[in-house]
C-alpha positions as CSV (number, residue, x, y, z in Angstrom):
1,X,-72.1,10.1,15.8
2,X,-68.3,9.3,15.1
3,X,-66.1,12.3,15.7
4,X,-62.8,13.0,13.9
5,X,-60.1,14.8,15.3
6,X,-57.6,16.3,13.0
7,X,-53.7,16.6,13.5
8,X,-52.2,19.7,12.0
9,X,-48.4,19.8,12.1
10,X,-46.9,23.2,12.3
11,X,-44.0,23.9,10.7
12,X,-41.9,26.8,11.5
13,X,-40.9,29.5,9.2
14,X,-37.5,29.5,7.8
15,X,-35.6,32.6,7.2
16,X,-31.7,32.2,5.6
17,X,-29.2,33.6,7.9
18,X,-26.8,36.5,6.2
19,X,-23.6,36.4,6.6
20,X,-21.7,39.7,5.5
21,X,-17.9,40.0,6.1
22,X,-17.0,43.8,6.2
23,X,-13.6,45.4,5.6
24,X,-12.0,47.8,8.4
25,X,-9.7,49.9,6.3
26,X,-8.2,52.7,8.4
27,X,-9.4,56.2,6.9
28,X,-6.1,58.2,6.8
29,X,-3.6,59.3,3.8
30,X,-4.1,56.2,1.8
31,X,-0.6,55.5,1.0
32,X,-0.3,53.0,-2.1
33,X,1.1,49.2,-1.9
34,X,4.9,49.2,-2.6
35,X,7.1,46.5,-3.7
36,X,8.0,45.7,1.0
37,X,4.1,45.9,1.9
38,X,4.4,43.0,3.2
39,X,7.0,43.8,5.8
40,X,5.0,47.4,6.3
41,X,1.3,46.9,5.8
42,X,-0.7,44.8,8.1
43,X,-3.1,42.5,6.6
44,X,-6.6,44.5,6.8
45,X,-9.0,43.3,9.3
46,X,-12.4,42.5,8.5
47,X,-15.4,42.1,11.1
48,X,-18.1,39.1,10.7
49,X,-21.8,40.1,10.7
50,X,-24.4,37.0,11.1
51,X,-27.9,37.5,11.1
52,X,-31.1,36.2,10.1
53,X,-32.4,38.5,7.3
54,X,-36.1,38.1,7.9
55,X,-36.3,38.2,11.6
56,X,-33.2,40.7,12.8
57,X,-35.3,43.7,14.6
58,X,-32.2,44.6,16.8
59,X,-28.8,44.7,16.9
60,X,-29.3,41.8,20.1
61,X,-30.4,39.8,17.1
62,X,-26.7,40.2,15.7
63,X,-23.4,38.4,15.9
64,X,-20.5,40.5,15.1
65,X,-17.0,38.9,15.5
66,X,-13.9,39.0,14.2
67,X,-14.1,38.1,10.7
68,X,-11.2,35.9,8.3
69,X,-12.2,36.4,4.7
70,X,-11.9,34.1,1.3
71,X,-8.0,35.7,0.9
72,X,-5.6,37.7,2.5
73,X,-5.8,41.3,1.3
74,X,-2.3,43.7,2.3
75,X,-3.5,47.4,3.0
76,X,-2.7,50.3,4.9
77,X,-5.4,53.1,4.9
78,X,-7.3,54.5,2.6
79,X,-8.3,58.4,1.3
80,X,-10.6,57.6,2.3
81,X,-13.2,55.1,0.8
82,X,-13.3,52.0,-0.6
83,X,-15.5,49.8,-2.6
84,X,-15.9,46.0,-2.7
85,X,-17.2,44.6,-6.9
86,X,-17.0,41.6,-8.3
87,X,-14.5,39.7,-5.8
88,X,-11.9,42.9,-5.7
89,X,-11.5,45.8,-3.4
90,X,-10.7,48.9,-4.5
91,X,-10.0,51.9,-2.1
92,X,-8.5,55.4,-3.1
93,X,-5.0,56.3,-2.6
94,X,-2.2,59.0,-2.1
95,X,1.0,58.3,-3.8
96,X,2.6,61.8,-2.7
97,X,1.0,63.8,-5.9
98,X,-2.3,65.2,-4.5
99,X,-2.3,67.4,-1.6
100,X,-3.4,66.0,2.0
101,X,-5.9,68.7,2.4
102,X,-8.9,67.3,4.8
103,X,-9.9,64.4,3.6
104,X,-8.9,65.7,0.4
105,X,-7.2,64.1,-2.1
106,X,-6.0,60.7,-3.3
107,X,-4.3,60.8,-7.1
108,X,-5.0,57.0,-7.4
109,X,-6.7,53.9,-6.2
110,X,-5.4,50.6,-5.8
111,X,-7.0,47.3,-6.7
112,X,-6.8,44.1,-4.5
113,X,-7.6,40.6,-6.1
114,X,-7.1,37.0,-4.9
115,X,-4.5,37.5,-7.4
116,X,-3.4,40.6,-6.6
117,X,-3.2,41.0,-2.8
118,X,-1.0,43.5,-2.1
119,X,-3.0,45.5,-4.6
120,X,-2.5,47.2,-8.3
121,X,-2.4,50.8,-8.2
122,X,-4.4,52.8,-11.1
123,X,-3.5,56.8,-11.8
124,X,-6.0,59.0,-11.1
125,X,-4.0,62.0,-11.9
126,X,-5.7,62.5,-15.2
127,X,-8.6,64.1,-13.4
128,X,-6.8,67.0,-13.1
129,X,-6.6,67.9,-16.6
130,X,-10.5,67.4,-17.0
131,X,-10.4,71.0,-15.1
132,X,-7.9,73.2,-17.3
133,X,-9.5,76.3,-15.4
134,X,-9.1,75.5,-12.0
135,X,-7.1,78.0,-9.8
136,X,-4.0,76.7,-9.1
137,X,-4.3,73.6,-11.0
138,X,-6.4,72.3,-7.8
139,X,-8.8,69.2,-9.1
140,X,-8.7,66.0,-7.1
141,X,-10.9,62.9,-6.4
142,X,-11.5,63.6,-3.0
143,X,-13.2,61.4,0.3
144,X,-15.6,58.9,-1.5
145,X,-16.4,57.0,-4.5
146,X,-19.0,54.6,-5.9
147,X,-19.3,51.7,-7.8
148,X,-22.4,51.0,-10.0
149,X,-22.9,48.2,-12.8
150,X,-19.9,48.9,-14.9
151,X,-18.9,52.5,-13.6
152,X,-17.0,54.3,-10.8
153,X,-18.9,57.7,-9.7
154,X,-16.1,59.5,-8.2
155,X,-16.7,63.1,-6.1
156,X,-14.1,65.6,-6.9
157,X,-13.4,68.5,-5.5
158,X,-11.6,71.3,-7.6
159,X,-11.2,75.0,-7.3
160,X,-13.1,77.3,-9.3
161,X,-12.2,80.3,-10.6
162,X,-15.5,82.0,-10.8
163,X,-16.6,81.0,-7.8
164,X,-12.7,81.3,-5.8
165,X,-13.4,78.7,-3.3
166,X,-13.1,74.5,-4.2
167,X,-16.5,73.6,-5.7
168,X,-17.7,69.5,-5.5
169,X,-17.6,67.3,-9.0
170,X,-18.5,64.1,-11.0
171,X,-16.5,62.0,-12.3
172,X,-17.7,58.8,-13.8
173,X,-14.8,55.9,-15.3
174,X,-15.5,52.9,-17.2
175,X,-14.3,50.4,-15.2
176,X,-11.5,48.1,-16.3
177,X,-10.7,51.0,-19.5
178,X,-11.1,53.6,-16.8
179,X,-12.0,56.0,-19.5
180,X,-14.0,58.9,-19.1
181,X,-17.7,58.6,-19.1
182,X,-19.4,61.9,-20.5
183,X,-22.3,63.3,-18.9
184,X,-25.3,62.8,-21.6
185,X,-24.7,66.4,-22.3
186,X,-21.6,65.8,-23.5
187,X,-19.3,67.2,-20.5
188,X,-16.3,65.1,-18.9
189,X,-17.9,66.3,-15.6
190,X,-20.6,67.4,-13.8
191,X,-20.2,70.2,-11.6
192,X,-23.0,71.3,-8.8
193,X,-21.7,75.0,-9.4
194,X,-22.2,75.2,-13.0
195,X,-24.9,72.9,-13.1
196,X,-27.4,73.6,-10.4
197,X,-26.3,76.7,-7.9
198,X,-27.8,80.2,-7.6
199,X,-25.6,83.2,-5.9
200,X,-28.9,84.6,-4.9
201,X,-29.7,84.9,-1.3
202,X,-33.5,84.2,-0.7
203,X,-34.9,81.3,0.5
204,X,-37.0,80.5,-1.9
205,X,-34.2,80.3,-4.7
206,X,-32.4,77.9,-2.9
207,X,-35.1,75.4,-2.3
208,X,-33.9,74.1,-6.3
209,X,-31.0,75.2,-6.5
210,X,-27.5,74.7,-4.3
211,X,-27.1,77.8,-2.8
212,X,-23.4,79.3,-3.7
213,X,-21.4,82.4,-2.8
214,X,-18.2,84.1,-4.1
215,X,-15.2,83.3,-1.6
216,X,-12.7,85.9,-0.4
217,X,-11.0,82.8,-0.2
218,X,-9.8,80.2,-2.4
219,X,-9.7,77.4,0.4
220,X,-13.0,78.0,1.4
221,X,-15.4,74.8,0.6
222,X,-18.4,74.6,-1.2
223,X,-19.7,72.0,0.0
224,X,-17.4,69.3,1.0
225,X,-18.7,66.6,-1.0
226,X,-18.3,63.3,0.6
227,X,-20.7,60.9,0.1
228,X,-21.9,59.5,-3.8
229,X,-24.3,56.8,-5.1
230,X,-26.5,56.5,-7.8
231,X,-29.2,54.3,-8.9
232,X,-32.6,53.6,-10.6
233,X,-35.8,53.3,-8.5
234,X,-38.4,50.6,-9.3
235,X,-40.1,53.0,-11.2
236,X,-37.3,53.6,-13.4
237,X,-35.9,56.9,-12.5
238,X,-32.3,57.7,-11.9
239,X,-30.8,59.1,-9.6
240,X,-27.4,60.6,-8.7
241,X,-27.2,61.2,-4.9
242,X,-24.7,63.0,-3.0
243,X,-23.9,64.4,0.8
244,X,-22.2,67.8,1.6
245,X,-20.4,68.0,4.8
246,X,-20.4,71.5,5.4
247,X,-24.2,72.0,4.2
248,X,-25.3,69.2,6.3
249,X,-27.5,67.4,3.5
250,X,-27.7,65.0,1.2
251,X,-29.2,65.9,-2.4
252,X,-31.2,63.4,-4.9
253,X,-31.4,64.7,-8.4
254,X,-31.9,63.2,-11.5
255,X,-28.9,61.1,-13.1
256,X,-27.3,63.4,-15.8
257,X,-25.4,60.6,-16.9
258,X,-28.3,58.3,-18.3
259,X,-30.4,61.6,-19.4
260,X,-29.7,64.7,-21.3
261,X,-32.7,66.4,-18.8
262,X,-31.1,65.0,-15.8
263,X,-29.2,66.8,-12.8
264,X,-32.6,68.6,-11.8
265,X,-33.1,68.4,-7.9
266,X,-35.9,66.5,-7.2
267,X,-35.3,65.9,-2.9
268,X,-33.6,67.5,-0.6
269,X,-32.9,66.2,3.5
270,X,-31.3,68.2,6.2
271,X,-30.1,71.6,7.3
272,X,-28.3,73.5,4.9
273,X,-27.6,77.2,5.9
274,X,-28.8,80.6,4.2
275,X,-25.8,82.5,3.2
276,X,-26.0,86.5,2.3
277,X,-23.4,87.9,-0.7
278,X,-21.0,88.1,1.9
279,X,-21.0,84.5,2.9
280,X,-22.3,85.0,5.9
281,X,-25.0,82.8,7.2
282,X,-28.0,83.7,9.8
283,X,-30.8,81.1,9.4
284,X,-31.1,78.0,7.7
285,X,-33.3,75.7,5.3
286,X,-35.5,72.2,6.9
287,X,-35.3,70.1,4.2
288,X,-37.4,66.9,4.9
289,X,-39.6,68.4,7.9
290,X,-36.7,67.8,10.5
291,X,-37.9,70.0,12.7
292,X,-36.0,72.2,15.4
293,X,-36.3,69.9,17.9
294,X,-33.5,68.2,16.5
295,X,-31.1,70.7,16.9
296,X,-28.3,72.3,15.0
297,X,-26.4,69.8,12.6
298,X,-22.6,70.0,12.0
299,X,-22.0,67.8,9.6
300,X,-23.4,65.0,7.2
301,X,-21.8,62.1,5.6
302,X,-22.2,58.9,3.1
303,X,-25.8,58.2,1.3
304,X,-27.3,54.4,1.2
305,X,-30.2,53.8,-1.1
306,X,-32.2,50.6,0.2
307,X,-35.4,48.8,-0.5
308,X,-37.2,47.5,2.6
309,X,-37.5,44.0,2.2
310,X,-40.9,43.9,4.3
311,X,-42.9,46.7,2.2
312,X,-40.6,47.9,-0.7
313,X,-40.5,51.2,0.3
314,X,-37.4,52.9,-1.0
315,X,-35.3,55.1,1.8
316,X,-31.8,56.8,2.0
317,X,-29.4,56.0,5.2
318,X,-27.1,59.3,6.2
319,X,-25.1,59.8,8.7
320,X,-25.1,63.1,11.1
321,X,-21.7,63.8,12.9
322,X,-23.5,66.0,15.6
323,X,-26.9,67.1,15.8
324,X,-26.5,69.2,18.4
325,X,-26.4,66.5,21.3
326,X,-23.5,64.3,22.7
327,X,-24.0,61.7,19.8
328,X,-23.4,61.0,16.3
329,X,-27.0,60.1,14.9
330,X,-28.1,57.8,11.9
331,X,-30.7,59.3,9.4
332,X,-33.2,57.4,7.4
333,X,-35.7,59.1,5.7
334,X,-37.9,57.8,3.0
335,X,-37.9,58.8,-0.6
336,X,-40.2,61.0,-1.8
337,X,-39.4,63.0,-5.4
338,X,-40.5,66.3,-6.3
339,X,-40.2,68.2,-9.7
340,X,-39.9,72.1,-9.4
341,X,-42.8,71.9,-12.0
342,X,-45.3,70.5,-10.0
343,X,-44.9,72.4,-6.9
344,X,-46.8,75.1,-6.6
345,X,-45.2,77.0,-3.3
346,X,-41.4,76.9,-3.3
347,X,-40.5,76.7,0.2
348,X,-38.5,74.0,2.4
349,X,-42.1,72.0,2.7
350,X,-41.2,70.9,-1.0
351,X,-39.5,68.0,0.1
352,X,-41.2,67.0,3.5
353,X,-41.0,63.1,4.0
354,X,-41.3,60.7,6.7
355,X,-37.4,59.6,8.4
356,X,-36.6,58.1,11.6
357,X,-33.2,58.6,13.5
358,X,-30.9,56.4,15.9
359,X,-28.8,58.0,18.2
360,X,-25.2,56.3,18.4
361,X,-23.7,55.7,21.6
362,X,-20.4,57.6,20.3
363,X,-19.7,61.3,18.7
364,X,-17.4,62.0,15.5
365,X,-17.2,65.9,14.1
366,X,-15.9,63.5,11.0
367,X,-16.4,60.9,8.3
368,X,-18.9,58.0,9.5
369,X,-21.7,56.2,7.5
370,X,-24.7,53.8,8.2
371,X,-26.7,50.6,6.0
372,X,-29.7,49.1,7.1
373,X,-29.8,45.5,7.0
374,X,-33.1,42.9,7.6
375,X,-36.8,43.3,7.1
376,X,-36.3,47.4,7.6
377,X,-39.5,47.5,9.4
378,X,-40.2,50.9,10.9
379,X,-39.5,51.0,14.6
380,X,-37.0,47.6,14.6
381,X,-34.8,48.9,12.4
382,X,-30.9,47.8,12.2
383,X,-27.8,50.0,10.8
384,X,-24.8,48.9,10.3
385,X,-22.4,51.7,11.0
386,X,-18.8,53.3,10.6
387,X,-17.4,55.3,13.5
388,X,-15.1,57.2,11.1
389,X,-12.8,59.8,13.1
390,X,-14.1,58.5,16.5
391,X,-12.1,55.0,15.6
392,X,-14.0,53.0,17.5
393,X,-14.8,50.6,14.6
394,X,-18.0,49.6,13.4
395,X,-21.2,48.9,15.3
396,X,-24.4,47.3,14.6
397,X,-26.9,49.3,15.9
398,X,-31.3,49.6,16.4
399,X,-34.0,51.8,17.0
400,X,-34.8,49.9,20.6
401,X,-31.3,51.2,21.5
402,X,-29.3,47.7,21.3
403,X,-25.9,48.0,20.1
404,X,-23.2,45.5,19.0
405,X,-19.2,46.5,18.6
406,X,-16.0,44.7,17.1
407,X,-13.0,47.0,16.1
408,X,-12.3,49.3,18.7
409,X,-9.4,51.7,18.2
410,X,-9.8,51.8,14.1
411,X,-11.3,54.0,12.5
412,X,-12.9,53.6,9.2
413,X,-14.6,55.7,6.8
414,X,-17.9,54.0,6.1
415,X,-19.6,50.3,6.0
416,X,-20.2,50.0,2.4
417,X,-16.9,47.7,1.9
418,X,-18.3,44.2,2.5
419,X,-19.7,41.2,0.6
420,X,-21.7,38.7,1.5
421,X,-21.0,34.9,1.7
């Protein structure tokens, strides 16, 4: 009997290494290019991020360097985000108008191009008269923005007299016009006070609606907005998501721009508090099935939507200045959307999902934000993340602990200013 033997040739799988080069603009007043930037702005610095995009399950999987990128860009900080589209940067800026008022307020935001490297400012000022009613003439983009397709989501911040304390806005430009984008409703804004907040003090009422209280004070904040994103899911919903600091949550409701029935809550994540008439709070709402175990929050910022490569499950990255602990911790938690009309017990259980968290090996009480980056496979996960007000840079970080750092000493607002080569 002749016998055969067969060769087989194994070829390895190939998998395209990423490279992503990420802008370190400093978070600070955001002061606008003048006609010496040159002589008074540094050139901003930019970190290097290679990896390979189907195989990276840590952060030892990760080169982070010093990064030189396609043209010389002349900035000096922020107010605080910024936004790389379609070969520019744009980032949101002071020119003296706006009040410096805690991350709070840029009156403009400048535009950097290959052709315009010391940057193009664009006045934002107009914002303010989209709020006639607001106490002391008080309306300002404030912290973040968001660039989708053709538009800039920007949060506002204003005061409202109803209310007498500074309530969180949307504003949405056209970009290139910058016109105003009306809600489908028809409004120049969309406010979370008018729009979606109760005064009431039960739990249950506040499981759908934003839970608001009248303020002795005008300068007291309701929320702190400071994160903004919106998109569509592959089923074809949109969404408008946001983060309040002082709330210590981020909010997914439906996009009241693209839908006259849109800006109804449909998921909720983290640990707002319970307030009584008096603004006093004694207990708090677990949105998402955190758990006490986690300890008390103070403070959330910045909302990433992502699709996991590996399954196509659809999550949102946050990231939690304190959780209680020594350590600034990133959040991802998996989307899972719930309409008020089909649940049948309003209580925080509403919008239980699965998340998983890394603990950083830094604290910030402010700013910071996280991406996730590779196959997002649960248990190797990999964040990219901002160290905001701790200015130690930016880090690449994983659930097995690793960490990577480059940048120590600046401190930047977020990661989401980066494109990839």
């Amino acid at each position: 009997m002749r016998s055969t033997t067969l060769f087989c040739l194994l070829v390895p799988l190939t998998h395209a290494t990423t490279t992503e080069m990420v802008a370190l603009p400093a978070a600070g007043g955001g002061a606008p290019p003048g006609p010496n930037l040159k002589a008074t702005a540094s050139k901003l610095d930019w970190a290097q991020i290679t990896y390979d995009e189907g195989t990276v399950t840590s952060a030892y999987n990760v080169t982070l360097t010093s990064g030189t990128p396609s043209y010389t860009i002349y900035a000096d900080a922020f107010a605080l985000a910024g936004r790389w589209n379609d070969g520019k940067l744009y980032g949101l800026t002071n020119q003296g108008v706006a009040p410096e008022d805690g991350g709070c307020c840029a009156d403009s935001f400048t535009v950097y191009s290959e052709d315009e490297p010391e940057g193009e400012v664009v006045d934002l000022s107009f914002v303010n008269d989209l709020f006639p009613d607001a106490l002391e003439g008080y309306a300002w983009p404030t912290h973040t923005f968001d660039i989708v397709d053709d538009y800039m989501y920007l949060m506002v911040q204003y005061k409202d007299a109803t209310l007498n304390a500074k309530a969180d806005a949307i504003v949405v430009l056209e970009l290139g016009t910058y016109e105003v984008v009306q809600t489908a409703s028809g409004s120049d804004y969309f406010s979370f006070y008018e729009e979606l907040s109760t005064l009431k003090t039960t739990s249950s009422e506040s499981v759908f609606n934003i839970q608001h209280y009248s303020s002795s004070s005008s300068d007291t904040e309701e929320w702190h907005g400071n994160g903004v994103t919106a998109f569509t899911m592959k089923d074809g919903t949109d969404i408008l998501a946001i983060t309040h600091r002082s709330f210590n949550e981020a909010i997914l409701m439906t996009n009241p721009y693209t839908s006259k029935t849109g800006g109804e809550i449909v998921q909720r994540f983290g640990k707002p508090g319970l307030y009584n008439a008096a603004g006093k709070s004694s207990s708090q709402h677990d949105f998402g099935g955190i758990g006490a175990t986690e300890g008390d929050w103070n403070g959330m910022h910045n909302v990433y939507y992502s699709i996991s490569p590996s399954d196509g499950s659809e999550t949102i990255t946050v990231f939690v200045n304190s959780d209680g602990g020594s350590s600034s911790v990133v959040y991802n938690f998996d989307i899972n959307l719930r309409y008020e009309s089909d649940v049948s017990s309003i209580d925080d259980t509403a919008f239980d999902t699965e998340w998983r968290s890394v603990s950083l090996p830094f604290q910030t009480g402010s700013q910071g934000g996280a991406r996730p980056i590779g196959p997002q496979k649960d248990g190797s996960r990999v964040f990219v993340v901002a160290s905001g007000g701790a200015s130690k840079g930016i880090y690449v970080v994983s659930e097995d602990g690793e960490y990577e750092n480059y940048g120590d000493g600046e401190g930047t607002y977020d990661p989401f200013v980066f494109y990839t080569e």
